[in-house]
N, C-alpha and C positions, 0 to 999 in steps of 0.2 A: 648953744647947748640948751638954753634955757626954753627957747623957743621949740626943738624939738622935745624935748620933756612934756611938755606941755600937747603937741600936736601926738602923742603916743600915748597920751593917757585919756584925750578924747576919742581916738579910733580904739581903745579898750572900751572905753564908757561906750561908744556907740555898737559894737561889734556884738552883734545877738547871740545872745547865754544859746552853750548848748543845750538840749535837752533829752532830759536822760530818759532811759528807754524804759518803755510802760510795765508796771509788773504784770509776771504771766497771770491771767485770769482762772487762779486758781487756789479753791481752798478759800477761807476765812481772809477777811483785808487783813487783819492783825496779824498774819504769817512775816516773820522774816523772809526774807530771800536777800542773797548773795549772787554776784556774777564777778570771774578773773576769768580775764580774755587775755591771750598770747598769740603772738605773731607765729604762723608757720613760716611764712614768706613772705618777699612784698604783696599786700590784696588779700592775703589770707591771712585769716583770724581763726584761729578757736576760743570759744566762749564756757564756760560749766557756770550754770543756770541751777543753785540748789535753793527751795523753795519751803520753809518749813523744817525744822533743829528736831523734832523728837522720832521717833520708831514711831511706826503706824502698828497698832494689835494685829498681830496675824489676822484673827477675825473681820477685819475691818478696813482691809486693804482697797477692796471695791465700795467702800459707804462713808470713807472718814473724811469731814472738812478742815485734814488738819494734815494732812499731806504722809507724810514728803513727799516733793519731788527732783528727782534730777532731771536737767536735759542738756545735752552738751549739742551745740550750734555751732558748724562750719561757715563761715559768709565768705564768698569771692565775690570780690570785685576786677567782671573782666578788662576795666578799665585798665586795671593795676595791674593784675596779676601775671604771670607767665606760665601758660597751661592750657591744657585743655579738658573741657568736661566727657569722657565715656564711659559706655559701658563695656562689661567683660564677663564672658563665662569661663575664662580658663581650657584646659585643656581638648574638651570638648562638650556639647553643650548639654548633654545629658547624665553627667555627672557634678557632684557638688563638692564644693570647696569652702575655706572659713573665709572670709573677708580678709584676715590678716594674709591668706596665701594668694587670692585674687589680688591683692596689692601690691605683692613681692612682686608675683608675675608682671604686671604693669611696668611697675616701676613707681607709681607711685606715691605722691603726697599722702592724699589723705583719701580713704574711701569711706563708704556706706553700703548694706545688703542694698538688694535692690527691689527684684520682680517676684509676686506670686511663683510659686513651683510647685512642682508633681510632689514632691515630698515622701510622705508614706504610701501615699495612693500608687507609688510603680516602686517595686523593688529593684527592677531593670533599669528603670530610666529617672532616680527620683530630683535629677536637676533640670529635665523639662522646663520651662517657665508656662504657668496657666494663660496665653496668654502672649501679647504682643512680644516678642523678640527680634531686635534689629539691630544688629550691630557692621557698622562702617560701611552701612546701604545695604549688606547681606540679610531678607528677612529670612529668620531662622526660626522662627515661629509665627503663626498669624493670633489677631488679635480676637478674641471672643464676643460672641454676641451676648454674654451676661448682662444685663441693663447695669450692673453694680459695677461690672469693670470699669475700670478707666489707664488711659495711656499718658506715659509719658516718654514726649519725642525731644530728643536732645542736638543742638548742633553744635556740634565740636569744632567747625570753624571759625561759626561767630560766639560760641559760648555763650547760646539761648536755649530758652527750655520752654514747650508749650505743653497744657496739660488739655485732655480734652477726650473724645472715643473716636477710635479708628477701625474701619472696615476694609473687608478683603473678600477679595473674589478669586480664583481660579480656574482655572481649565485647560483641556489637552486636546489638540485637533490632529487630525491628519490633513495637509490641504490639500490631498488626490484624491481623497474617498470622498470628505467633507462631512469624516464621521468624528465625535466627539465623546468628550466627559466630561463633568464637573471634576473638579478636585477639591477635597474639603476641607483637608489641612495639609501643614507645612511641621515636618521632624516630628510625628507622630503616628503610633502604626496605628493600622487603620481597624474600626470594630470592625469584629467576625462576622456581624448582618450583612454588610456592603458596603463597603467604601474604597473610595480613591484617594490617596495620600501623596505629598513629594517627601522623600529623603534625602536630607544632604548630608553632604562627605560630612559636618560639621558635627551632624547630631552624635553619633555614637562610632566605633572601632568598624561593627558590622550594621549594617542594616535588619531591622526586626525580624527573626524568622518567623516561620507557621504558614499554615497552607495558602495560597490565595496565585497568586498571580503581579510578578516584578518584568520591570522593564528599565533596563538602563539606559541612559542619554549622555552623549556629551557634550561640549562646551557650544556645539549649534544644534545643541535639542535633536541630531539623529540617532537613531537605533543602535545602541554596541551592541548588546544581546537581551533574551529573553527567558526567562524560566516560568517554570508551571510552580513554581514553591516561592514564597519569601526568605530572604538573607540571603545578603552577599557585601563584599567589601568595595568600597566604590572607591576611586583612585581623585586626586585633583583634580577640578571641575567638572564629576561626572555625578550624577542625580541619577535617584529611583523613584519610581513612579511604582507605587505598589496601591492593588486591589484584594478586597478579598469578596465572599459571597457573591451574589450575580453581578459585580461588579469586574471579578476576574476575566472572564469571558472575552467583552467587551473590549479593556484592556488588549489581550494581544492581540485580537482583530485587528484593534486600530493600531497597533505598534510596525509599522514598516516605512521603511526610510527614513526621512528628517520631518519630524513634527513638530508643530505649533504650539507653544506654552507660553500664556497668557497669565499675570498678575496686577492686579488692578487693588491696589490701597487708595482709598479715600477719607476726608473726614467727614465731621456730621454736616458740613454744607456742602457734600459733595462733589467737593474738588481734590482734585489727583495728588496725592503723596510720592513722590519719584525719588527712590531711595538711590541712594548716592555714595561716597566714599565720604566720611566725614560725620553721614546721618545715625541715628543712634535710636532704640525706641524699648523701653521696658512697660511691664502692666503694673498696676496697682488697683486699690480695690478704693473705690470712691475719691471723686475729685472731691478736695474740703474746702478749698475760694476759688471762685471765679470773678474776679476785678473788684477782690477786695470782699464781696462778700458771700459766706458762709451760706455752702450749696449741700450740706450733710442731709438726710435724710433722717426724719423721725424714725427710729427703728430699737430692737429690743433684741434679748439674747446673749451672748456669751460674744460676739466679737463687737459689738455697741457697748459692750461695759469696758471697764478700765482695762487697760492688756498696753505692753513695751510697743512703742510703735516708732516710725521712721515716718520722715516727711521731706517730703523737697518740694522745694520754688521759688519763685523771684519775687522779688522788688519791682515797686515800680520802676525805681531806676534802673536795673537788667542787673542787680545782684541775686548772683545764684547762693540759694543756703538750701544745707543737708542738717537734720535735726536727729538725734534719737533722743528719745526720751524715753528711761529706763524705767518697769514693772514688774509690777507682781513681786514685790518685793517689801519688805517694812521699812527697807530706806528709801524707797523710793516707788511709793502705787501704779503711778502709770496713768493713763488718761482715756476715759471713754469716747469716741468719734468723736461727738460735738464739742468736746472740751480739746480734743485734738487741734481741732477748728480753729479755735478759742483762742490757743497758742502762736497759731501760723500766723492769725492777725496781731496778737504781741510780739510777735518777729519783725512785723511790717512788710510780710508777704503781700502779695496781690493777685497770684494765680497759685495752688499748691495740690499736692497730690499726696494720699498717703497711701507708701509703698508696704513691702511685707513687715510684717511688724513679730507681735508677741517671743518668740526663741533665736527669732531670726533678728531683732532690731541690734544690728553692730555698728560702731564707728571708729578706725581705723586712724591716726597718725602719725605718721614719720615710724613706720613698724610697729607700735607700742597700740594693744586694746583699748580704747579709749572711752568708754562705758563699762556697764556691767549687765551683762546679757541674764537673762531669767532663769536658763539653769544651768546658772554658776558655768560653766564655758561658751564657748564659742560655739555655735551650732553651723554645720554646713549650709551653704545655699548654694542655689544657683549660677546667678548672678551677680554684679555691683556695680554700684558708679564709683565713678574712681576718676582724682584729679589727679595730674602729671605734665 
């Protein structure tokens, strides 16, 4: 007995202290900060990260080194946990939902908003995402050539997350004529100058009306029918290829028999993205680490200063964390880009992405709001990741 007393109190003596995790780099060093973390499940944790005890001056919400901040941190470990990571737009992908009903629809655990969206810029369609959309291999939007964008690709089988920019191509051939088009995007109608577009059944009830020129396909890209006008309702696996201005024309020339449609995602080295059952891909606006360090952009303005923001990424070790941190508030200011940044590496991130942020920043568990969004409710979006 004695002898093991002894051999248990030298593997305590020898066994290395934990070490407890860095404060968020934020505010004054003399700030308090607090963290209670709770088990959602085996591997999952939620964390509340409050940073700083007094009300920040209304006036001084964007300039005080005295906080507050909140930010509540999801961390899965796919090691442990039982689940998978995706994304979801709900009923269809051009309308918007709150995160707490993206969740319900799921099923479940715990979610976060996700992707840039149309927002107020389309009364019609304002759950668009700006921007890459891809859900379970289906791309239901392509990705943008904004230098500021950035993607994040999720795989929901191995429960990995790469953050990085993705490209896309399109086009429409006929292979008896060997006549062609560009197509420029994917679940958006196309401007009135000229343009080629695909619509899927996913995006909206009908497909965008107004003048131009639609061409239906089905599940092997042949010709159902043709119309001289845009909108119509497209059935299970059946797509519109819509033109308008001198793009129309062209279109139903080329529209006879079974055509050619070509998509082509790659990343920035060039190699082919081949969307799959399982793949998953939403936009964000600036990657904030890339292997650990802080790739933010010097920059000025109203979305570089503090504002509610969402973030996700992994660990070196392949723990996935979804972060919000709540603004624009006097309990809690919010974080400008590079202090965003700042954060992701006091998490111990190693690749991170910051998704839509300021009305839209939500997080979601076990049913119940789990932050406090900027104005005082839940604001629709788009999209979300969502664990289940």
């Amino acid at each position: 007995m004695i002898n093991q007393l002894v051999t248990a109190v030298l593997l305590a003596t020898l066994a290395p202290a934990a070490h407890p995790a860095p404060a968020l780099p934020l505010g004054d060093n003399d700030l308090a900060e607090t963290r209670t973390t709770r088990t959602l499940a085996p591997g999952v944790t939620l964390t509340e990260i409050v940073r700083g005890t007094d009300p920040a001056p209304a006036d001084q919400i964007n300039t005080t080194t005295r906080g507050p901040w909140r930010v509540d941190v999801l961390t899965i470990d796919p090691r442990r946990a039982h689940g998978h990571l995706r994304a979801t737009y709900g009923e269809d992908l051009s309308r918007t939902e709150t995160v707490t009903d993206l969740a319900a629809q799921a099923h479940a655990l715990a979610a976060v908003n996700a992707s840039f969206f149309t927002f107020t810029a389309s009364a019609q369609y304002p759950g668009t995402p700006v921007g890459l959309g891809l859900y379970d291999g289906k791309l239901l939007s392509d990705p943008t050539t904004d230098p500021t964008e950035a993607d994040l690709l999720i795989d929901a089988d191995r429960n990995t997350m790469t953050v990085g920019r993705l490209h896309w191509t399109g086009s429409l051939a006929n292979p008896r004529t060997g006549a062609s088009l560009p197509v420029a995007l994917v679940d958006e109608p196309p401007a009135a100058a000229g343009q080629v577009t695909e619509i899927t059944p996913e995006f909206a009830a009908q497909t965008p009306a107004g003048p131009g020129a639609e061409v239906v396909l089905d599940r092997r890209d042949c010709v159902v029918r043709t119309a001289g006008v845009r909108g119509t309702t497209l059935k299970s696996g059946q797509t519109a290829i819509q033109a308008t201005g001198a793009q129309a024309g062209p279109l139903l020339s080329l529209a006879t028999g079974c055509l050619r449609e070509t998509s082509n995602l790659t990343d920035d080295s060039g190699r082919r993205v081949s969307p799959r059952p399982g793949l998953y891909g939403v936009t964000g606006r600036y990657q904030l680490l890339k292997d650990g360090q802080n790739v933010v952009p010097t920059g000025s303005g109203s979305f570089f200063d503090r504002n509610p923001r969402t973030i996700a990424g992994t660990t070196a070790g392949g723990k996935i964390v979804l972060a919000a941190l709540d603004g624009r508030l006097t309990t809690s200011v919010g974080t400008t880009l590079d202090e965003t940044a700042r954060v992701a590496q006091a998490l111990g991130l190693r690749d991170a992405i910051n998704l839509d942020g300021g009305g839209s920043t939500t997080m979601v568990a076990r049913g119940a709001l789990i932050n406090t969004p900027s104005g005082g409710t839940q604001r629709a979006v788009g999209d979300a990741l969502v664990w289940n």
